[in-house]
N, C-alpha and C positions, 0 to 999 in steps of 0.2 A: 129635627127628627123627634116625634115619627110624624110630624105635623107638616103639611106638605107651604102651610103660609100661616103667620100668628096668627093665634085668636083673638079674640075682645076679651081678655080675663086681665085680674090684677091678683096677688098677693101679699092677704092682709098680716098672717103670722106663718113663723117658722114654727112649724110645733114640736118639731124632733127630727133628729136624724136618725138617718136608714145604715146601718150596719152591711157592708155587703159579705155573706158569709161562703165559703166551698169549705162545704164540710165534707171530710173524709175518715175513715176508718184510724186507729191511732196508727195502727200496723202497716197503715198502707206507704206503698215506695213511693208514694206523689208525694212531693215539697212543691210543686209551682204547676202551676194554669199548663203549662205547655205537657208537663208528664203526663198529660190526660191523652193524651196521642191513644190511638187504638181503645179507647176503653169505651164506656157509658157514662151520662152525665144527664142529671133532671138540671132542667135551665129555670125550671121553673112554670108558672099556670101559663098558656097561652094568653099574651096580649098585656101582660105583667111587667111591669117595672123590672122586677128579678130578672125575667125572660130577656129583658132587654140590656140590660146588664151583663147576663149572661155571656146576649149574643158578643157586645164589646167586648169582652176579659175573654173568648176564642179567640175573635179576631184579630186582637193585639199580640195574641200566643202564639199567631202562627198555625191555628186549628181550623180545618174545616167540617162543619157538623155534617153528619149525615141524617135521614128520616129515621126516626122510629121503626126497626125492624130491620133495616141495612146492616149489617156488621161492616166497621170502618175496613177499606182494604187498602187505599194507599195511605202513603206514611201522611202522618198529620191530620187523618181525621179520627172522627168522634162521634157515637152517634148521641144523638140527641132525642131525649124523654121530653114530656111536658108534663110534670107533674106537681102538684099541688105539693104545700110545704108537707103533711101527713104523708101524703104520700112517699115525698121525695125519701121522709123520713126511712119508712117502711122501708123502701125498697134498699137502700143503703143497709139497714138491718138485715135482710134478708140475702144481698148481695147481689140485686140484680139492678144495682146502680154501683160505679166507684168513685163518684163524688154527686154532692146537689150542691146549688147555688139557691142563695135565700139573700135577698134586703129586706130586713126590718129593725126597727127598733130591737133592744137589748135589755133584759136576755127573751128569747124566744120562745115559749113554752114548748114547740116541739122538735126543738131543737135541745131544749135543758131537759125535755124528757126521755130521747133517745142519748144522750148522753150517762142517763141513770140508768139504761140499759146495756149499751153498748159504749167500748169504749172508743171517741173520738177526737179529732181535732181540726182546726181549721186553720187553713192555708194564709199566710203573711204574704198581705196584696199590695205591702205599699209602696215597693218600686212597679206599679201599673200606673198610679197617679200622676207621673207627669205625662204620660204619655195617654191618656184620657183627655187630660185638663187640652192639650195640645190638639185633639184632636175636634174633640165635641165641645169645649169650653170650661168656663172656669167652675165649673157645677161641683166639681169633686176635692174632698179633704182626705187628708189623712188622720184616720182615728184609730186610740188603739181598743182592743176589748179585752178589757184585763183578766190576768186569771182568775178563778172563782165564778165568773159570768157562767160559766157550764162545770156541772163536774169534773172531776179531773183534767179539763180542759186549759192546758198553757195560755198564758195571753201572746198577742198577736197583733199586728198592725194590719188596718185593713182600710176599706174605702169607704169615705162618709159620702151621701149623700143629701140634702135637709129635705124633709117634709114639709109642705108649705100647703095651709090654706088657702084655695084658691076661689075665686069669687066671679061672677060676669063685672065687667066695667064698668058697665051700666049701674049697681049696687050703690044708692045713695048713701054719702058719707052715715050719716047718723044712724043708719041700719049698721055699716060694718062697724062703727063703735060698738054698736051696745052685742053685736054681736060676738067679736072678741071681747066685750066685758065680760061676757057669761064664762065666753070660752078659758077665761083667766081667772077668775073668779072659784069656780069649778075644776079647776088642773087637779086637784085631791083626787074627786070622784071620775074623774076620765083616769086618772093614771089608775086606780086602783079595778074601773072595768077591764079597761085592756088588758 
């Protein structure tokens, strides 16, 4: 999933891992994926890693999302946003989300910037990890994200997933040399754009 047959690609480096984050309000009654029952939840941008994510950490909870615009009515759903990490940000600030899901790298700037605003924290995922690894395969770690990563934000175990450069098959050996040469070579100036 979501690929209905492989493709022709290879994976020449790991470049980082993905953090999967449900940030919520510090105040808020949620401790766990399932407390989300009857509420609002950004899953994240349509067609996104996050989104897809998402949709697994419902589905493992026992949640079923509803559209955009639905108020959940029976027990166990949720309705579901698609919104961009700003977004997701926003709207969580404003209250018209009670949690958002984010994968990325750490720390996240709008995720460390709505935490200088408002106070939050993010939910301990890492009894979901076996029950991912069991289902969709061995893709998933447990990482933690230490305190300090956000403002006043506790640390937390959560779900790793790695980022990996991917490449056509077809990519002759001495191209993806020199290509991860750069790519390594350069890790200063990429980590300090992102």
């Amino acid at each position: 999933e979501p690929f209905e047959e492989p493709l022709p690609i290879s994976a020449i480096a790991r470049l980082y891992d993905n953090h999967t984050h449900v940030v919520v309000r510090a105040d808020s009654p949620v401790n766990a994926i399932a407390d989300l029952a009857g509420g609002t939840v950004s899953v994240g941008s349509a067609g996104s890693g996050t989104e897809m994510m998402a949709d697994r950490l419902l589905d493992l909870s026992g949640l079923t999302a509803v559209a955009e615009g639905e108020r959940p009515g029976a027990a166990g759903e949720v309705e579901r946003l698609q919104l961009s990490i700003g977004d997701s940000a926003r709207a969580l600030e404003e209250g018209r989300v009670d949690a958002f899901f984010w994968s990325g790298g750490i720390p996240t700037q709008a995720v460390g910037d709505l935490a200088e605003r408002v106070p939050v924290r993010l939910l301990d995922l890492a009894d979901q990890v076996p029950a991912l690894t069991e289902r969709y395969g061995e893709y998933f770690t447990e990482l933690p994200v230490p305190a300090g990563t956000y403002a006043d934000v506790p640390a937390v175990r959560t779900i790793g997933v790695p980022s990996l450069l991917v490449v056509n098959s077809g990519m002759p050996d001495h191209q993806a040399e020199e290509f991860t040469r750069l790519l390594f070579e350069f890790q200063a100036d990429l980590v300090e754009i992102h």
